[in-house]
N, C-alpha and C positions, 0 to 999 in steps of 0.2 A: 504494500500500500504506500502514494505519493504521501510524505508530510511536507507540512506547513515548513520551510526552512527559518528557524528565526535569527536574525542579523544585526548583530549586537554593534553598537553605536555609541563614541561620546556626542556628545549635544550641542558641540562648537559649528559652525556655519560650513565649515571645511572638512569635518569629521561626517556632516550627514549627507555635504553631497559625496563624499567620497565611496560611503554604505548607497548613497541610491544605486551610485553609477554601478556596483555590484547584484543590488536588485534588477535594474531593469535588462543587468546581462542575463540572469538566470531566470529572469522574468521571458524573455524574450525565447528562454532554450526549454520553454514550459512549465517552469519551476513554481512552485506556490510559495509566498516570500511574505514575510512582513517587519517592518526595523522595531529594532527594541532598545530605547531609548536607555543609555546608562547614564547616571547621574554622576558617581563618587563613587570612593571606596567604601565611604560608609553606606551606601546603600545596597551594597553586595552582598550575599552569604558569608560568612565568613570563612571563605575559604581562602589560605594564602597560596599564590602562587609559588613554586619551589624553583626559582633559579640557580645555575650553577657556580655562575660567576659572580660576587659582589652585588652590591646596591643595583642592580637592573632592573628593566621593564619598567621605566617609573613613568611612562605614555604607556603601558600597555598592561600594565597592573591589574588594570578596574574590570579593565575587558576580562583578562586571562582568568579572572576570576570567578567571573558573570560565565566562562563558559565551563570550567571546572565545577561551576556548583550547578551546571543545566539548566539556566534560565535563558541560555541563547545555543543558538549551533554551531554558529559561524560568529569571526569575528574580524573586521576590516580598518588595516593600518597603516595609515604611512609608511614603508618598508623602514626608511632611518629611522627610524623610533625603535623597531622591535631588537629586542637582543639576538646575537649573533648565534647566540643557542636560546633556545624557548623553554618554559618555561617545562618542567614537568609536565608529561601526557598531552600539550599540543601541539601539533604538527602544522606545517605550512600544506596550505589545500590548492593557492595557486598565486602568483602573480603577473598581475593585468600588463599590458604594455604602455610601456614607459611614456610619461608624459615630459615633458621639459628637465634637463637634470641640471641646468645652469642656476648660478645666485644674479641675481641683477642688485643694481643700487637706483635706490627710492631716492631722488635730491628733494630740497626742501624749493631750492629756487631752480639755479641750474648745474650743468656737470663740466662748467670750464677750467674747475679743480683738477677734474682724474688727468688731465693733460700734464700735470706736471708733479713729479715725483715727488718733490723737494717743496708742494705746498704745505699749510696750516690750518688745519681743520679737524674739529670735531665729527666722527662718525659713531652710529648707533648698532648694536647687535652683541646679543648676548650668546653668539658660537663661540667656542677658541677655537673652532680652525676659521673660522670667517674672519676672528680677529687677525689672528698671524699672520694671515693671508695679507690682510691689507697692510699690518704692521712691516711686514715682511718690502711692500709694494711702498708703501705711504709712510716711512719711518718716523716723521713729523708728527705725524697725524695722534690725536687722542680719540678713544673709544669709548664709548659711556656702554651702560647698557641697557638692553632693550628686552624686556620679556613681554609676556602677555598672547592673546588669539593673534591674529592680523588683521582684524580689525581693528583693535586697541593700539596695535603696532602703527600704522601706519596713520594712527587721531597723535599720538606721541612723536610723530615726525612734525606733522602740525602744530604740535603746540610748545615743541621745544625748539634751543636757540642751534639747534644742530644743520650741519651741511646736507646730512642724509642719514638712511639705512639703510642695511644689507639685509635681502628676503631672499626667499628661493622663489623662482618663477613660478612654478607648479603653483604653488599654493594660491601665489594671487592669481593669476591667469583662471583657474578653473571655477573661483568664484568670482569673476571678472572683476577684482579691484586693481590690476595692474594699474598700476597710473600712467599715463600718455607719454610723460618726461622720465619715465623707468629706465637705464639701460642695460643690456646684459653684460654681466662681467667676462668676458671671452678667456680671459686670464686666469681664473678663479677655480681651480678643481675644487666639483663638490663634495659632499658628504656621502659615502659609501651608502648606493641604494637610491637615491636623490631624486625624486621625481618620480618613482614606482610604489602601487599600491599592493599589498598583502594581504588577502584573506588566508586564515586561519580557524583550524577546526579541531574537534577532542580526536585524540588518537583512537584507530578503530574505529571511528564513522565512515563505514564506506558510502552512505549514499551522499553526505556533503563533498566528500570525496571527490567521488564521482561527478557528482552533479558542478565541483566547483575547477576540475579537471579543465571544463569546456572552456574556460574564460581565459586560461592559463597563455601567455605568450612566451615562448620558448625561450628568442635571444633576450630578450626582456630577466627570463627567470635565469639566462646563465651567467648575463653579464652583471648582475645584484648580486648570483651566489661568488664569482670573484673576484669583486668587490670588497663582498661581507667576509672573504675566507682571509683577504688582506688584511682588514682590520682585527680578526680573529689573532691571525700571525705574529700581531704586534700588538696583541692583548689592550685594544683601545678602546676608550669608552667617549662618553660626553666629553670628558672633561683634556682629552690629548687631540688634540689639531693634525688628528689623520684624515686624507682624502683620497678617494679613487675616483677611475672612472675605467669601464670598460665598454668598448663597443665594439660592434660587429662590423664590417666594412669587406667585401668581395671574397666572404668566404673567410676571413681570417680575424680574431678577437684580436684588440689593440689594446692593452693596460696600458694604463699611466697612474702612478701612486706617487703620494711623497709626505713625509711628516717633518713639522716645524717645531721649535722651541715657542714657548708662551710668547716670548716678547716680537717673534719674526726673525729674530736677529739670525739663528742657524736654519738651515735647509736641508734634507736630502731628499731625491727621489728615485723613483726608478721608472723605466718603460724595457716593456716587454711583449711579446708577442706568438701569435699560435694558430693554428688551423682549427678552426671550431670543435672538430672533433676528437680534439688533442687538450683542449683549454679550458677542460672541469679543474685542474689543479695551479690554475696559472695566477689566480692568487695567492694562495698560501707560498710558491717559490717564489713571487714578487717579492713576498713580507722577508721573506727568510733571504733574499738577496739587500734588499734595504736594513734589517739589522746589521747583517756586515757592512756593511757600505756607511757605518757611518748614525747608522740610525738608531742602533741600538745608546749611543750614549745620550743622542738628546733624550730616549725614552727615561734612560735612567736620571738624567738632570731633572728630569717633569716631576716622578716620583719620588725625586729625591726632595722637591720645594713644596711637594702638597704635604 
């Protein structure tokens, strides 16, 4: 017998389209669907999710929890958000294809700054690899920080005395608040996964399985897994200013990775390359080429000042 799929949701503007756009896919492949709106962790069962590694899952928490205690089936994530290993008993059910994986900058007036290295300027965003990046780029420059949805994000561009802020495109693009004067940072590797969405499901569900199988995009699903196997490699979380990116291009995967010290000031990266069907492993030997290369000591300088 078809069931009801139900599709666990935070309640941010970007969270519920991100759960439609998953409804009206398996809506579309026949599927009986309906969102189920999560509030908080307090309003969960109290079931903790059991990660492996440290303080994780802290975007993906409430979900991981709402489906361990069976009040949803499914659960639909921002890819960067989720941990690089899941939580206890859920598994990855599919990921859709990629939408924008660039950061663009929001200015507050205009961007005749980024022209020059060696400007003065206040910039907004609470990543540390978006910081480094720019610190790295814009050595002058001071950083404030920026949390909140993006909509709050982008009234706090408005109403502070700052040059701009650093968004990922995806986010605003899909609920159409890119601003007109946005531009994309070309120079900017993103965050491992960056513009890809993940549904997620309890292990042993085969029919969300199944049924979320269909949605699944291939090079989408290999170039996030390495990606996500790099930052794995280099045991990175929130808080160390690692980025990848992988793409597909005439048959053959392209990495580019590289990890920054907090202030920008050190660099390394790596690029590597592979036949798609050679290239399930070609992040984890990126990571493990960038720790000799150099990358290993900013790792340890980062852990060594937290």
């Amino acid at each position: 017998m078809e069931k009801k799929i139900r599709i666990g949701t935070r309640d941010s503007q970007l969270a519920v389209w991100q759960a439609t756009l998953v409804q009206d896919q398996l809506r579309a492949n026949g599927c009986d669907t309906e969102l189920v709106y999560i509030k908080s962790e307090g309003d969960t069962d109290l079931v903790t999710p059991l990660y492996e590694i440290g303080v994780q899952g802290i975007f993906t928490r409430t979900l991981d929890a709402a489906l361990l205690s069976d009040r949803i089936d499914i659960a639909v994530h921002s890819m960067k958000d989720v941990p690089t290993i899941p939580a206890k008993g859920i598994v990855q059910a599919a990921v859709l294809k990629r939408a924008s994986y660039k950061d663009i900058f929001v200015p507050k007036v205009g961007t005749e700054l980024l022209d020059d290295q060696l400007s003065v300027a206040v910039v907004a965003t609470s990543s540390t690899r978006r910081r480094a990046q720019w610190l790295n780029r814009y050595p002058l420059h001071t950083i404030e920080n920026l949390r909140g949805n993006v909509n709050t994000r982008l009234q706090k561009v408005k109403d502070n005395d700052w040059y701009g802020a650093i968004f990922a495109a995806a986010g605003l693009e899909r609920i159409d608040l890119r601003p007109a004067m946005a531009v994309d940072l070309e120079w900017m590797l993103p965050a491992p996964a960056q513009g890809a969405i993940m549904v997620v499901c309890k292990e042993g569900d085969e029919y969300c399985m199944e049924a979320c199988a269909k949605l699944n995009d291939a090079n989408t699903a290999l170039c996030t897994k390495i990606e996500r196997d790099f930052l794995r490699a280099l045991m990175g979380g929130c808080s160390t200013p690692i980025s990848a990116l992988a793409e597909v291009q005439d048959g053959m995967v392209q990495f580019h990775g590289n990890i920054l010290s907090l202030d920008g000031k050190q660099k390394k990266e790596v690029r590597m390359y592979a036949p798609v069907p050679d290239a399930d492993n070609l992040g984890t030997e990126a990571g493990a080429e960038l720790l000799k290369d150099g990358g290993q000591q900013i790792l340890d300088e980062i852990r060594g000042g937290q």
